[in-house]
C-alpha positions as CSV (number, residue, x, y, z in Angstrom):
1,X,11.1,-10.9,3.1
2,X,7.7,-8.9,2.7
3,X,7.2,-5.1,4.4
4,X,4.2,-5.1,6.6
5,X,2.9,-1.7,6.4
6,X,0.7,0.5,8.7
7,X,-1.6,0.2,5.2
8,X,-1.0,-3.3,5.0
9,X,-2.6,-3.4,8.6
10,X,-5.5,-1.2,7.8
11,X,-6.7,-3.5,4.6
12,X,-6.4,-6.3,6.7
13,X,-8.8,-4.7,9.3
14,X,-10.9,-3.7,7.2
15,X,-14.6,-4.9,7.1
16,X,-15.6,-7.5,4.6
17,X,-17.8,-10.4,4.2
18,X,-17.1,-13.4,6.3
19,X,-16.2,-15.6,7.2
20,X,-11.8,-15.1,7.5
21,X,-9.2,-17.7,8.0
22,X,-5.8,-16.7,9.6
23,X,-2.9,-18.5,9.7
24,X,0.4,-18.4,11.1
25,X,3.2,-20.9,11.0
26,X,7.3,-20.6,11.6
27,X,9.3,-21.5,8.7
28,X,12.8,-22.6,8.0
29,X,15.5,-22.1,5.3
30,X,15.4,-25.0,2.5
31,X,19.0,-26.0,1.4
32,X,20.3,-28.9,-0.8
33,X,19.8,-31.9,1.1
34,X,17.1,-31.2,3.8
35,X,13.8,-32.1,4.1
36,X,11.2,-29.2,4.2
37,X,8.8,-29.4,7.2
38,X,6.6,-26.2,6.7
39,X,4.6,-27.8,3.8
40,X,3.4,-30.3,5.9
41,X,2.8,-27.6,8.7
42,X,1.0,-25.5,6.2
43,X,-1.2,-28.6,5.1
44,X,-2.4,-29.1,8.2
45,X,-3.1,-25.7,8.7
46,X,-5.2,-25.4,5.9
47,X,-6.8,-28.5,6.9
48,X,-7.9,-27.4,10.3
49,X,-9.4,-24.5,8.7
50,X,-11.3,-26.4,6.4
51,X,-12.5,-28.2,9.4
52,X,-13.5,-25.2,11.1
53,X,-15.1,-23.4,8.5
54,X,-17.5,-26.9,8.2
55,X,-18.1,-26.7,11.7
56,X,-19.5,-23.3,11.1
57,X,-22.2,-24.2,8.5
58,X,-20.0,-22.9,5.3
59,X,-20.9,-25.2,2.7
60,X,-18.1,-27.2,1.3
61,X,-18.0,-25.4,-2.5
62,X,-17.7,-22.6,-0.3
63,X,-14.9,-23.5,1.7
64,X,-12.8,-25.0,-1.6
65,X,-13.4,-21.1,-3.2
66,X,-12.0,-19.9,-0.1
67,X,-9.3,-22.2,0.6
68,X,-8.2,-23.4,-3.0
69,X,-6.2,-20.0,-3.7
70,X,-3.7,-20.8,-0.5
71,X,-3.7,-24.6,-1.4
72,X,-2.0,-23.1,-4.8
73,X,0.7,-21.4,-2.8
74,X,1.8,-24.8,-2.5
75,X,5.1,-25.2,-4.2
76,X,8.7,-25.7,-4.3
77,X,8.9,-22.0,-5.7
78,X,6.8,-20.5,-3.1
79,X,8.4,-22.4,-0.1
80,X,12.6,-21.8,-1.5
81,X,11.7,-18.0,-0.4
82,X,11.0,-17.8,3.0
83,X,11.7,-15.6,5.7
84,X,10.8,-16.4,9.5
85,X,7.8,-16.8,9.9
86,X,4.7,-17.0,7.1
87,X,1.1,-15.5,7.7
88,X,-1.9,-16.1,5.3
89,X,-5.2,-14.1,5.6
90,X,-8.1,-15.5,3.3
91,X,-11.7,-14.3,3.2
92,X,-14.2,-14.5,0.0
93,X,-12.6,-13.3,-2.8
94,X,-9.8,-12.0,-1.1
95,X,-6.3,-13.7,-0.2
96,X,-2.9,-12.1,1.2
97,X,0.7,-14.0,2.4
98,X,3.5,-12.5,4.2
99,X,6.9,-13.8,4.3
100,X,7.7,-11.9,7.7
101,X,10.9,-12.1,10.0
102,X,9.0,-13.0,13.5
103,X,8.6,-16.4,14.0
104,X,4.5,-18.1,15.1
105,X,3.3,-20.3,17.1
106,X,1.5,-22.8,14.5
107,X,-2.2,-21.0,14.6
108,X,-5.1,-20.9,12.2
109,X,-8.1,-18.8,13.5
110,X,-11.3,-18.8,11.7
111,X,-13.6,-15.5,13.0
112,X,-15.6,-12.8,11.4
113,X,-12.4,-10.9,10.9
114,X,-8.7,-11.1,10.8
115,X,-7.0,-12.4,13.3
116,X,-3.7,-9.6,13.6
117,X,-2.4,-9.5,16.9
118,X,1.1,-11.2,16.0
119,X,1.4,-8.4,13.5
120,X,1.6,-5.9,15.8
121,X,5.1,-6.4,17.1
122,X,6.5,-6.4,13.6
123,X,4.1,-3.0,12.1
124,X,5.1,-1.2,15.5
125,X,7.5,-3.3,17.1
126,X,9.9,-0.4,18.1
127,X,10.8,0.4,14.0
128,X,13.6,3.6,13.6
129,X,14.2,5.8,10.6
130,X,17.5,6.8,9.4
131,X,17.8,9.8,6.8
132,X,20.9,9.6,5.7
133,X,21.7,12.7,3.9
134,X,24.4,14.1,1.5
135,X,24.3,16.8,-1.2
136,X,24.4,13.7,-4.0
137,X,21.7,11.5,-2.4
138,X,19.4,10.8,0.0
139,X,18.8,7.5,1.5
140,X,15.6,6.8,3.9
141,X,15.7,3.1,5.6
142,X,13.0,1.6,8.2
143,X,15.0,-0.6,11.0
144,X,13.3,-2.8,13.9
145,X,14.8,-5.8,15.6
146,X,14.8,-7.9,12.5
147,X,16.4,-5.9,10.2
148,X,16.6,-3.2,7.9
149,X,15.0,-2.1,4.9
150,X,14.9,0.8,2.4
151,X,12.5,3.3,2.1
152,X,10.7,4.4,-1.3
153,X,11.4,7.7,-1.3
154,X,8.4,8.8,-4.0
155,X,8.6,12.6,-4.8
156,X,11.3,13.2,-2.9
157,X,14.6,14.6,-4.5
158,X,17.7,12.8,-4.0
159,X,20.0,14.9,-4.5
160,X,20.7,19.1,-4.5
161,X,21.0,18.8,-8.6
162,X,17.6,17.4,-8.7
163,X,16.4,19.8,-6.4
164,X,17.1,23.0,-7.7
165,X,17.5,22.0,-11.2
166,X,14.5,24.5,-11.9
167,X,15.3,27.0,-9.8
168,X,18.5,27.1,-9.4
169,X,19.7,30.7,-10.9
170,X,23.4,28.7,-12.1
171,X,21.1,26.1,-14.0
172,X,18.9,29.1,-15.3
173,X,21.7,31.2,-16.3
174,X,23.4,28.4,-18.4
175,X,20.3,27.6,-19.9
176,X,20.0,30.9,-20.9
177,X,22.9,31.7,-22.7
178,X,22.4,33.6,-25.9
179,X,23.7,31.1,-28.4
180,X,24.5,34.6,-30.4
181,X,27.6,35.3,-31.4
182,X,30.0,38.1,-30.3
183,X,32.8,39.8,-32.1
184,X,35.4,36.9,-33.1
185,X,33.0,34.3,-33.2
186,X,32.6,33.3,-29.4
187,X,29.3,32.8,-27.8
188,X,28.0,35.7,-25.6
189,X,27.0,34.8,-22.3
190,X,24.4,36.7,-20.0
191,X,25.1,37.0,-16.3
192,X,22.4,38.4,-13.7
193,X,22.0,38.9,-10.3
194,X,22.8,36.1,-8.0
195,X,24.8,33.8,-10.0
196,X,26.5,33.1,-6.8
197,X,24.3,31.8,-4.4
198,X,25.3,31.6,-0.7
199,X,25.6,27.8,-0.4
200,X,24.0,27.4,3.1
201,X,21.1,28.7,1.0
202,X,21.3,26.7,-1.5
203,X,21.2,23.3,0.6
204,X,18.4,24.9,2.7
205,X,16.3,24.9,-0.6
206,X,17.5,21.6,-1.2
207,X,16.5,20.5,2.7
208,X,12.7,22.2,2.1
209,X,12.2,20.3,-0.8
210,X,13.3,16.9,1.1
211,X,11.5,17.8,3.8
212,X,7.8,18.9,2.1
213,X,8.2,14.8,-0.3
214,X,9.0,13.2,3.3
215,X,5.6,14.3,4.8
216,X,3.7,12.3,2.1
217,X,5.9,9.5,2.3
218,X,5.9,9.6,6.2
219,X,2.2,10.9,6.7
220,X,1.5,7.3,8.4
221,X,4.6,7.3,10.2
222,X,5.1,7.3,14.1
223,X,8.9,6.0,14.4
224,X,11.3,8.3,15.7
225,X,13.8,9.6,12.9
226,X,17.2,9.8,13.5
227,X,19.6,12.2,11.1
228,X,23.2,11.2,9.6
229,X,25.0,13.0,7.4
230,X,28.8,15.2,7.9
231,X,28.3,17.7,10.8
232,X,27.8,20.9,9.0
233,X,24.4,19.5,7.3
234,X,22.3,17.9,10.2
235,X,21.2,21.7,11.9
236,X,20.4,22.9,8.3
237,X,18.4,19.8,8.2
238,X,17.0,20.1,11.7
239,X,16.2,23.6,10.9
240,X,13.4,23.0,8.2
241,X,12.4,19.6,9.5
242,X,8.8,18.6,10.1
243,X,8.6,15.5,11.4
244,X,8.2,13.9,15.1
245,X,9.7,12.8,17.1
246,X,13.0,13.7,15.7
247,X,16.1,12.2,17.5
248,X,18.4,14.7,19.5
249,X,21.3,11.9,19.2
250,X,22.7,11.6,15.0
251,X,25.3,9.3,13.0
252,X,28.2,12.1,12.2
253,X,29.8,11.2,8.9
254,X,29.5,10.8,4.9
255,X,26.4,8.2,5.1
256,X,27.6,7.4,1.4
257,X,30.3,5.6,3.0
258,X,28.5,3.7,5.5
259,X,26.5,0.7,5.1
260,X,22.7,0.7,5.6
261,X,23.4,-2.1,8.5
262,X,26.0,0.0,10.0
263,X,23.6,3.3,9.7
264,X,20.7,1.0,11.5
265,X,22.9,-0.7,14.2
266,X,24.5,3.3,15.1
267,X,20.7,4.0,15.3
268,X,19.5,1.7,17.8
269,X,21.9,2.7,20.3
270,X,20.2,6.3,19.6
271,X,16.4,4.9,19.8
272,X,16.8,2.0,22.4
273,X,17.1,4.4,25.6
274,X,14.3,6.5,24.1
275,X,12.0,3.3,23.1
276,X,12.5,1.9,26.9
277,X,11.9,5.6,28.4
278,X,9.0,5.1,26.3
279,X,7.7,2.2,27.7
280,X,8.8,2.7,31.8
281,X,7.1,6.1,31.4
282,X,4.1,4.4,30.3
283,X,4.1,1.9,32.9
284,X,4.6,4.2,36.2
285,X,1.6,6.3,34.6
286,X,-0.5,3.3,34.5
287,X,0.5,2.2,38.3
288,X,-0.3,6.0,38.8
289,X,-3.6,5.9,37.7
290,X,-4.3,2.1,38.8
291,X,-7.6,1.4,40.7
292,X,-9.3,5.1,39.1
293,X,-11.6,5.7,36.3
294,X,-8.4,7.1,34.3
295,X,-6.7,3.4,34.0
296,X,-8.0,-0.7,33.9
297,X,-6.8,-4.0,33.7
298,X,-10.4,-5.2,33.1
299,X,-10.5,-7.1,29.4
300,X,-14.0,-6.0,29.2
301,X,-13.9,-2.6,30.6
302,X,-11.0,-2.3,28.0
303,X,-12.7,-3.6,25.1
304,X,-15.6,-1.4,25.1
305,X,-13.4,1.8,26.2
306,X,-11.6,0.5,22.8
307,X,-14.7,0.2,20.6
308,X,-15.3,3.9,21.8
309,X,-12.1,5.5,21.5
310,X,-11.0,6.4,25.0
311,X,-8.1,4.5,25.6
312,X,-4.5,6.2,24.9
313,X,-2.1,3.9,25.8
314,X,-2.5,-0.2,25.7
315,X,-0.1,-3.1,26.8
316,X,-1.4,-6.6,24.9
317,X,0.6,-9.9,25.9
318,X,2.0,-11.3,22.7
319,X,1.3,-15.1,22.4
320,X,-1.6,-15.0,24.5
321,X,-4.9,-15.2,23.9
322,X,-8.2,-14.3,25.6
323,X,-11.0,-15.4,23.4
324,X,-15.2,-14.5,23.1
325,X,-17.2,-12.3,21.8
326,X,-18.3,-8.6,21.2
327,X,-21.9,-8.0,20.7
328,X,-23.9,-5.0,21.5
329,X,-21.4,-3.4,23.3
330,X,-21.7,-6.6,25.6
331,X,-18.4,-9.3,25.9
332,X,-18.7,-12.7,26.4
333,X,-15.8,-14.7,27.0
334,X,-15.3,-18.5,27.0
335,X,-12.4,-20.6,28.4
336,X,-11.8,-22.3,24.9
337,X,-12.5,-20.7,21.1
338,X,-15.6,-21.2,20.1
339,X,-17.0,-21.0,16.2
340,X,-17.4,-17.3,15.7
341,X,-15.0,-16.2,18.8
342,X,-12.0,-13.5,18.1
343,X,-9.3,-12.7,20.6
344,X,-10.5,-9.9,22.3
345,X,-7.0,-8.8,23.7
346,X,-6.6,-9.1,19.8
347,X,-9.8,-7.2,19.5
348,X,-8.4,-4.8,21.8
349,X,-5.5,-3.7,20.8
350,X,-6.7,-3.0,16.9
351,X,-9.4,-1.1,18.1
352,X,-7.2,0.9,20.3
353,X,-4.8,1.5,17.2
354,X,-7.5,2.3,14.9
355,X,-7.9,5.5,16.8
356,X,-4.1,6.7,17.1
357,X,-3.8,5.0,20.4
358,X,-0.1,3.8,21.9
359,X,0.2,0.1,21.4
360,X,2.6,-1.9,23.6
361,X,2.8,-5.6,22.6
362,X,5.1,-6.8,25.2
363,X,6.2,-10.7,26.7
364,X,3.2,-11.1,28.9
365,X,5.2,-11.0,32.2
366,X,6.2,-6.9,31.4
367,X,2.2,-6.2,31.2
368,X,2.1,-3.8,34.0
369,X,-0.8,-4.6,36.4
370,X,-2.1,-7.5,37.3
371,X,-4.5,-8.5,34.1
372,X,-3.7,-9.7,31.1
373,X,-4.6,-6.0,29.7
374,X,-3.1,-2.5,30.4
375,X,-5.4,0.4,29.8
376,X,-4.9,4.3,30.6
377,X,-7.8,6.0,29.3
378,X,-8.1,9.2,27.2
379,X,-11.1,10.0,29.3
């Protein structure tokens, strides 16, 4: 299974040269004996982009330079390690594939960019942290609906040893032992001031330095954080921590003796409530401001609020699509996809994203409203 990042999401956004083939497709565990259906799936996926891309004017050399790289996924390595659900994003001289746990409707979109919308569930589909924490190590793990995963935890000290190993006055003091003999022989040792550090102290040192690596590790993160550890270290923890939102609710207990499942199944029964508080609050703000210049249901009126940065909050129907155009500020929609059309609830809800907005991909009948689209503006 691949991590999909919030950086993942951005390079995929990102502007480049057309034109850019999307696909999705479910896939299936291959075991001894079975036939495997998703290269056949994938084949024809590839083929209706190939199609497309023709029925846009792209030359056919073109199309094989764009197309040939995911033709070459096509093998009995590539297909034995599957997750879910596989997505493949192609443009010139650029190719990316995802081995994601969400399963897709069968879908290959040829546009001007990206097609990401089925993303969005997975990249912020109501994903927890757990720092579990412990005086020998420090674990960090990510946790959503399909699973959980660990955490690089790059310039971040696992443990107190590593922490204060500098400045620890103990590791100081040893390393500063004379080495010169005294009188019979044995080593003189020099003792100063402080040699016995208050321990609270010493694992609030320990907790800054956690605390100051997690901000560069976390700097993308919105997900709330919920602590475990034994009682006595979570409010020394809480005390220095700098992260939101941080979880009232924690896992009591040595997390060095529980699994990272069990840490991630005691923290959904944290984050749930919260997550659905999230959401209901959301909604009865929206029915609040429904029919004023503060909220819309209006795929147009959201799109271009989008585009400009005004909207704050956003439900988006997952599997649905709403396709057309953006040009000039102007949309143009059409009842079937048309060569050069994107999904403009797709086009929506990126946009709204790409400027720190709350994103709620949701089942399409818990869209509050009665669009297809759930705006409350900034402004």
């Amino acid at each position: 299974m691949d991590v999909l990042t919030h950086e993942d999401l951005a390079i995929l956004m990102a502007e480049r040269p057309g034109p850019c083939v999307s696909a999705y497709l479910p896939t299936h565990p291959v075991g001894p004996g079975t036939t495997p259906e998703d290269p056949a799936t994938f084949k024809n996926l590839v083929t209706d982009a190939a199609r497309e891309l023709a029925d846009r004017g792209v030359r056919r050399p073109d199309i094989d330079a764009l197309l040939d790289p995911v033709l070459a996924l096509d093998n009995s390595h590539f297909w034995s390690h599957q997750d879910t659900g596989l997505a493949i994003f192609a443009a010139p001289g650029f190719m990316r594939e995802y081995r994601l746990p969400a399963s897709f409707p069968t879908r290959s979109v040829v546009a001007d960019r990206f097609h990401l919308k089925p993303l969005l569930p997975i990249v912020q589909g109501e994903r927890c942290l757990v720092l579990a924490l412990s005086q020998q190590d420090i674990r960090l793990l990510g946790a959503d609906r399909y699973g959980v995963r660990p955490v690089g935890l790059r310039s971040v000290p696992t443990s107190l040893e590593e922490a204060l190993q500098y400045d620890d006055p103990e590791k100081q003091l040893q390393s500063r032992q004379s080495g010169v003999a005294g009188r019979g022989g044995q080593t003189a040792s020099f003792h100063g001031h402080g040699a016995n550090l208050d321990e609270k102290d010493r694992i609030l040192r320990y907790f800054r330095q956690v605390d100051q690596g997690l901000q560069e590790v976390l700097r993308h993160e919105q997900s709330p954080l919920v602590l475990a550890g034994v009682d006595y270290l979570l409010p020394i923890y809480r005390s220095v921590c700098s992260y939101q939102p941080l979880m009232d609710g924690t896992i009591e207990g040595n997390p060095e003796q529980i699994s990272d499942l069990e840490l991630a199944e005691r923290a959904r029964t944290i984050v749930d409530p919260w997550f659905a508080g999230r959401r209901n609050e959301a909604a009865a703000a929206f029915a609040r401001h429904a029919g004023t210049d503060k909220a819309s249901d209006r795929l147009d009126l959201v799109v271009s609020a989008a585009h400009q940065g005004r909207v704050a909050t956003l439900f988006v129907p997952v599997g649905v699509q709403r396709w057309g155009r953006v040009s000039g500020g102007a949309i143009e929609e059409h009842s079937q996809p048309e060569p050069g059309d994107i999904d403009l609830l797709d086009e929506a809800a990126l946009a709204t994203w790409k400027t720190d907005g709350q994103v709620f991909a949701v089942p399409p009948d818990e869209v509050p409203g009665d669009g297809d689209v759930a705006a409350i503006y900034r402004y």
